[in-house]
C-alpha positions as CSV (number, residue, x, y, z in Angstrom):
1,X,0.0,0.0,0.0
2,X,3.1,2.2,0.7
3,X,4.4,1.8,-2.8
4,X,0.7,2.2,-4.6
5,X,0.5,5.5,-2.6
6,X,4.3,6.7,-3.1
7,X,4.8,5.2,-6.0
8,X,1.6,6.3,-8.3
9,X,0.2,9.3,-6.4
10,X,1.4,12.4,-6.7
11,X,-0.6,15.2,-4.6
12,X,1.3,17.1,-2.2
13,X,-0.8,15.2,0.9
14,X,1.7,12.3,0.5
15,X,4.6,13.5,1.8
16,X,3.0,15.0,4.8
17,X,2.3,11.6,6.1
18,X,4.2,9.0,7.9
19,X,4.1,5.8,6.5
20,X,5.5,4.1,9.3
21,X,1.9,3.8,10.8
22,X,0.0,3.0,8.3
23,X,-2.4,0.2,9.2
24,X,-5.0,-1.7,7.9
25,X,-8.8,-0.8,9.6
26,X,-10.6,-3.3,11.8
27,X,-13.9,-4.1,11.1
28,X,-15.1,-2.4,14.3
29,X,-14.5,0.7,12.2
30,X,-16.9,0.3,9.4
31,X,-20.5,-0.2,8.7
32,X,-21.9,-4.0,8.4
33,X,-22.7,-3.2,5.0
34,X,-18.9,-2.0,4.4
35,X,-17.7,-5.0,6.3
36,X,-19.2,-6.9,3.4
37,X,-17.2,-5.4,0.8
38,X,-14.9,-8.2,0.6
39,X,-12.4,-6.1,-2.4
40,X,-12.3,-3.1,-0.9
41,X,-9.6,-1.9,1.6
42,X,-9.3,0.5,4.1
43,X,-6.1,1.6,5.6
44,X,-5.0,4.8,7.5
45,X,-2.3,6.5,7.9
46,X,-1.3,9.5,10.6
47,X,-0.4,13.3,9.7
48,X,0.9,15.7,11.9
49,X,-3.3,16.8,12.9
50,X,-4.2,13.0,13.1
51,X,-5.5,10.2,11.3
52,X,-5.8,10.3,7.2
53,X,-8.3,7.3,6.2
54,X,-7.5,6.1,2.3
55,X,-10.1,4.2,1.0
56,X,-8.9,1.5,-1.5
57,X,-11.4,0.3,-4.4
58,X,-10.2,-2.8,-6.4
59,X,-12.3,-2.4,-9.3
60,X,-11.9,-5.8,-11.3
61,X,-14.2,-5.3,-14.0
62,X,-13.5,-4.9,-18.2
63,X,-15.7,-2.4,-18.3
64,X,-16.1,1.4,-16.8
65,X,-18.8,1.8,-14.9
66,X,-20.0,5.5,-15.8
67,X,-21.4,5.8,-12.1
68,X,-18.4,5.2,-10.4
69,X,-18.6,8.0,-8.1
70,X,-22.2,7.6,-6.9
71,X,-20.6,4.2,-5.4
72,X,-17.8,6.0,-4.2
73,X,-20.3,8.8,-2.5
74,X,-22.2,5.7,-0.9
75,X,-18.9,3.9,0.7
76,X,-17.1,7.0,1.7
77,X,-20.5,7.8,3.6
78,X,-20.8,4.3,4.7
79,X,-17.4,4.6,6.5
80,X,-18.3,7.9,8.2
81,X,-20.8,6.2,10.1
82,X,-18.4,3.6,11.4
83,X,-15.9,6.1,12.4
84,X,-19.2,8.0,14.5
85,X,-20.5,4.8,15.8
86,X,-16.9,3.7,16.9
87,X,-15.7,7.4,18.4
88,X,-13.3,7.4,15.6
89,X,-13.4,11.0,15.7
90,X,-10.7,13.9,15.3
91,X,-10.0,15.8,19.0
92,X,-12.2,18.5,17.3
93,X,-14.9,16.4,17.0
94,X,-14.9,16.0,14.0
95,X,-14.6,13.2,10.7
96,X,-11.1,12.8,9.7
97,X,-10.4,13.1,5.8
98,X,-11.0,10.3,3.9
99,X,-8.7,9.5,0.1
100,X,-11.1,7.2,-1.7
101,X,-8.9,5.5,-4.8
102,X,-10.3,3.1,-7.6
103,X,-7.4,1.1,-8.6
104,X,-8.4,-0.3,-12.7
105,X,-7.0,-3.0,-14.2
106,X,-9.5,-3.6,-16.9
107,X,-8.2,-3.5,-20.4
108,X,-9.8,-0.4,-22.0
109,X,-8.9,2.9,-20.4
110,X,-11.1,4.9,-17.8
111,X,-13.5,7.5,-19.1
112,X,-15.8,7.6,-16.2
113,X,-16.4,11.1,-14.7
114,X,-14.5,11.3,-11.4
115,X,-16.5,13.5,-9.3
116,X,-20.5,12.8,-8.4
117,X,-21.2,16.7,-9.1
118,X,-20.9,16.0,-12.7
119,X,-23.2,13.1,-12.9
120,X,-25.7,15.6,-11.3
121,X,-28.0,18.1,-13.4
122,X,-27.0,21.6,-13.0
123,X,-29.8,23.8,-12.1
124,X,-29.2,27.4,-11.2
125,X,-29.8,29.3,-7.8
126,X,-30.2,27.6,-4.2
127,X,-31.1,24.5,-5.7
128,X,-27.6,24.4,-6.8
129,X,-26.7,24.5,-2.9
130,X,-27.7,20.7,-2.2
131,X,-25.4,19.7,-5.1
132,X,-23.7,16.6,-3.7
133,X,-19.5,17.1,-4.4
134,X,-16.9,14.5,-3.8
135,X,-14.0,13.1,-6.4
136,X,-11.9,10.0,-5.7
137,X,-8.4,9.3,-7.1
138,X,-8.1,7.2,-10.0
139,X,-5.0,4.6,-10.7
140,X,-5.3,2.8,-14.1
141,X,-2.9,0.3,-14.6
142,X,-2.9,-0.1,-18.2
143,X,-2.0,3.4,-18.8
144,X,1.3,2.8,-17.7
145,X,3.9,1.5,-20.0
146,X,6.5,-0.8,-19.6
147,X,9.7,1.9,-20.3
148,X,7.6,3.5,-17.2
149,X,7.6,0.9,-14.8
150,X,10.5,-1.3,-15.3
151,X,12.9,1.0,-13.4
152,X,10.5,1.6,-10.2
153,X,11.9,-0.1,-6.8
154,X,8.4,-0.5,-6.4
155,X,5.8,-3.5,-5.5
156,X,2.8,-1.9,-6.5
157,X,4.5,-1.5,-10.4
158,X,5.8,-4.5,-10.2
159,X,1.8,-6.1,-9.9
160,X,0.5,-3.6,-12.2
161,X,3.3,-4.9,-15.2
162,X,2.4,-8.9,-14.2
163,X,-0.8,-7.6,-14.8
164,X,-0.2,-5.8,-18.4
165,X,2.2,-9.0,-19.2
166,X,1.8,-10.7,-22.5
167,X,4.2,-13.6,-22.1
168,X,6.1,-15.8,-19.7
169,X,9.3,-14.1,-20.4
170,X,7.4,-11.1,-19.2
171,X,6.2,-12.5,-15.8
172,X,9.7,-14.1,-15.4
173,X,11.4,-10.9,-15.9
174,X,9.6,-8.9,-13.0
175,X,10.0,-12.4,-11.0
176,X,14.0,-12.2,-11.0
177,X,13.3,-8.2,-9.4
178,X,10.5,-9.2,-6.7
179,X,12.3,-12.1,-5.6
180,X,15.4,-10.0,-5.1
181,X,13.5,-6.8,-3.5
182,X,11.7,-8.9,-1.1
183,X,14.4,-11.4,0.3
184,X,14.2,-10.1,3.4
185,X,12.6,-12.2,5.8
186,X,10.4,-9.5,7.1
187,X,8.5,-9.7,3.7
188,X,7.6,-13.2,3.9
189,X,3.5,-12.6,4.0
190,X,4.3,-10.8,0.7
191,X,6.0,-13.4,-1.0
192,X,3.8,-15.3,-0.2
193,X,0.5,-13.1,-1.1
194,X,2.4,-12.5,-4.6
195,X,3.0,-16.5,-4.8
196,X,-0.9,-17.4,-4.1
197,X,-2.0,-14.7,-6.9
198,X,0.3,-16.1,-9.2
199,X,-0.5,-19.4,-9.0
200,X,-4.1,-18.9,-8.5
201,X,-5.3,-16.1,-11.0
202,X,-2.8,-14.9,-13.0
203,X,-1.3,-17.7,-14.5
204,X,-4.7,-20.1,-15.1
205,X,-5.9,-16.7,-16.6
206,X,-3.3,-16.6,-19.0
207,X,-3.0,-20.6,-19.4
208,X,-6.2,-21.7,-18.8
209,X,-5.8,-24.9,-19.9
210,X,-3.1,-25.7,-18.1
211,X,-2.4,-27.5,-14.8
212,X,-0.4,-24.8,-12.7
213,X,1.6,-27.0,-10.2
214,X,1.8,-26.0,-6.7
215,X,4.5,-24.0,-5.3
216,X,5.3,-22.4,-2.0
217,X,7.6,-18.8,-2.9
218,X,8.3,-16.7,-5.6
219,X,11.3,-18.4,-6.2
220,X,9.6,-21.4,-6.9
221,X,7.3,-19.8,-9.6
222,X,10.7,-18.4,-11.0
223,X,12.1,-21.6,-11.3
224,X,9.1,-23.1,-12.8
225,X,8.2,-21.0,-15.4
226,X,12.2,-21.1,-16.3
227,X,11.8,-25.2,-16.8
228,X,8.7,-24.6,-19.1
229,X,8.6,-21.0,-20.3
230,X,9.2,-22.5,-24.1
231,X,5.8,-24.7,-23.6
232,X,3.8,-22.5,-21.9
233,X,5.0,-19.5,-24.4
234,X,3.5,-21.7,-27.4
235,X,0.6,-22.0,-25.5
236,X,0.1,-18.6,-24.0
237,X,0.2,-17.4,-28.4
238,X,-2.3,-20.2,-28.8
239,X,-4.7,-18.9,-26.0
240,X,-3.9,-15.3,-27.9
241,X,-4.9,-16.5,-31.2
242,X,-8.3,-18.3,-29.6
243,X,-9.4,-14.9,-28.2
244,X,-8.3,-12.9,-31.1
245,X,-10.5,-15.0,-33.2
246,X,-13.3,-14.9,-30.7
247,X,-12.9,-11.1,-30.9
248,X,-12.8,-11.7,-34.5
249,X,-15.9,-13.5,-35.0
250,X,-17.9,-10.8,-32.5
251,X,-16.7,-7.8,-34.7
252,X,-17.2,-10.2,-38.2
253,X,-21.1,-10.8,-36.5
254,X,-22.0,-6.8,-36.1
255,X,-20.1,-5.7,-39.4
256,X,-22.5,-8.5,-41.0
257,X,-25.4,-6.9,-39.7
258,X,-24.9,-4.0,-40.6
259,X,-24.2,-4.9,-44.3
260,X,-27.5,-6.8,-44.1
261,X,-29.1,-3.8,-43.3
262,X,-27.6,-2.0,-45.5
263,X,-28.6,-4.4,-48.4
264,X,-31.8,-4.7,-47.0
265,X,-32.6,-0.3,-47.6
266,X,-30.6,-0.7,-50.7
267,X,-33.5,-3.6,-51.8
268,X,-36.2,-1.5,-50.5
269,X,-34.8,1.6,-52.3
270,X,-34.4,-0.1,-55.6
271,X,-38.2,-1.8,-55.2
272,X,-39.7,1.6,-55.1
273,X,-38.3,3.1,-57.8
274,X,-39.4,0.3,-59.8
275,X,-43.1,0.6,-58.5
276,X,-42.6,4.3,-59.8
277,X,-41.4,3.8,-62.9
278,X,-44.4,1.1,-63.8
279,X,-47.1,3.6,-62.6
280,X,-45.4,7.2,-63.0
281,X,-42.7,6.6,-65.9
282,X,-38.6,6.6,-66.0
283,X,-38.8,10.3,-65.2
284,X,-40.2,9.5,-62.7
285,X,-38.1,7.1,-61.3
286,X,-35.0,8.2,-62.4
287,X,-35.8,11.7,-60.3
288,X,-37.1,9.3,-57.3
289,X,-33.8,7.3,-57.4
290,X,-31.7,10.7,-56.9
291,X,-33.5,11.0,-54.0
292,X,-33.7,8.1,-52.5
293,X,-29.7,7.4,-52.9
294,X,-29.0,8.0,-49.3
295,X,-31.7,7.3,-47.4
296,X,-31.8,4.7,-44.7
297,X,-34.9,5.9,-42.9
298,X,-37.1,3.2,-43.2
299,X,-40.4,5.3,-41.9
300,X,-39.5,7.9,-45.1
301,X,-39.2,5.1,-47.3
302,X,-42.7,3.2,-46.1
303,X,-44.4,6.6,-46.7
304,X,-42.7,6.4,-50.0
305,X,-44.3,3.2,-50.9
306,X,-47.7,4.6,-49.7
307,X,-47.4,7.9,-52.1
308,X,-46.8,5.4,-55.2
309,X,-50.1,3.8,-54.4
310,X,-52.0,7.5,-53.3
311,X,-50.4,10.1,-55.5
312,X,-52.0,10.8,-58.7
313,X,-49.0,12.1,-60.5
314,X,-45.1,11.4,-60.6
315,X,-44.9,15.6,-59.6
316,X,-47.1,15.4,-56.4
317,X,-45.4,11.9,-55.4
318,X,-41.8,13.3,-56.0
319,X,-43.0,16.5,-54.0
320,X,-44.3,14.9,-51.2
321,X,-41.4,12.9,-51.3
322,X,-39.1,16.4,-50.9
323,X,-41.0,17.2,-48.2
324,X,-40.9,13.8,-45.7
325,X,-37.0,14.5,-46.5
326,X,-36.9,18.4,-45.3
């Protein structure tokens, strides 16, 4: 949590803290309802005025939810009432600050707004008053590039480029650093929280197919992946090329229907102008062809086909026409 904060926030705030005490928050602290959140985290750390709460959102999902910071409003609240029901309060009396941080690891970038006031209609004079305004700190991981992350002494960058890895030679590249950087024995619970992930969700989601053996420390993931990086690499490219045909065959489905759809107003198009010509002439239907060339509104194009059979002239149905297009 040090690093993540250190490492990939810049505000001013950070270097006012001591990291030395920063804990993790008992559940005596938080709402039942917050208790629940089983992938959230809450931590705190002290400043020179008292406790700063940072409130840690692991948000696991492929897609950016657009309403982000209503959730965030809702746990940040939630929190406050643990703090009041606990008497974690500031010798003032009153709610010590609270950092809420969504940490994204999906695969498309974040585009959600990050403060609930946008997400609120703006409405002018006291109304504006009740307004509700709180932003939280954002952290996507895939923003960051390799050339960025690769010289950090850093933990946290060293999960978020396991993460962005393509390739065993990739996960066995930032293997060799955390196995050096956390050697000492006072980092065994880490080793060993890096060792469970690994074997548990990041390799079976990159080699799903495969049978992961199990292992006990980093260096024993190191020293496995050296003994069958060739094998697994041929099939991490063959997992690649299943899902970029997947992706394939999803993009090939929608461009099909809309070339259907497009042949299908092309079809419609060229029926009418036949039914023109027949009753009004080729003047007629050249004229009605012009101005049907673009058209892909199927409710202009039914009223079309209902002019052909009402009009009583090629000049009042191209004029109607002209005017359901105006």
């Amino acid at each position: 949590m040090a690093d993540l904060v250190q490492g990939f926030i810049t505000a001013a705030w950070v270097k006012t803290v001591d990291f030395s005490t920063l804990e993790l928050v008992s559940g005596s602290h938080m709402s039942d309802n917050l208790r629940a959140r089983d992938d959230d985290l809450i931590w705190r750390v002290r400043r020179a005025d008292g406790w700063l709460y940072i409130y840690l959102l692991l948000e696991f999902q492929s897609q950016v939810d657009p309403h982000m910071a209503v959730r965030i409003l809702a746990y940040v609240a939630l929190l406050y009432q643990g703090l009041i029901r606990s008497g974690q309060l500031t010798p003032a009396g009153t709610l010590p600050p609270v950092v809420p941080v969504v940490l994204y690891n999906g695969r498309g970038r974040w585009t959600a707004a990050q403060n609930v006031e946008t997400l609120v209609e703006h409405v002018p004079g006291e109304l504006a008053t009740y307004r509700p305004r709180l932003s939280y700190l954002l952290i996507d991981e895939g923003q960051y590039t390799e050339e960025q992350l690769a010289p950090l002494r850093n933990v946290a960058a060293a999960l978020f480029r396991l993460e962005n890895s393509h390739t065993p030679t990739d996960v066995q590249r930032v293997l060799t650093a955390l196995v050096t950087w956390l050697h000492d024995p006072a980092h065994a619970s880490l080793r060993r929280a890096f060792t469970v992930w690994l074997r548990r969700v990041l390799l079976p989601a990159r080699l799903p197919e495969v049978v992961i053996p199990e292992v006990q420390d980093l260096a024993e993931v190191q020293t496995m992946l050296a003994e069958r990086v060739i094998e697994w690499t041929q099939q991490w490219k063959e997992e690649g090329l299943r899902e970029g045909r997947r992706e394939g065959r999803r993009e090939g489905l929608q461009q099909g229907l809309q070339e259907g759809l497009q042949q299908g107003l092309a079809a419609e198009r060229a029926l009418l102008v036949r039914q023109a010509r027949r009753r009004f002439g080729e003047a007629c239907a050249e004229a009605l062809a012009s101005l049907l060339e673009t058209c892909e509104e199927t409710e202009v194009l039914a009223e079309v086909g209902e002019g052909i059979v009402t009009c009583d002239s090629g000049e009042s149905l191209l004029a109607r026409v002209r005017t359901s297009m105006a």
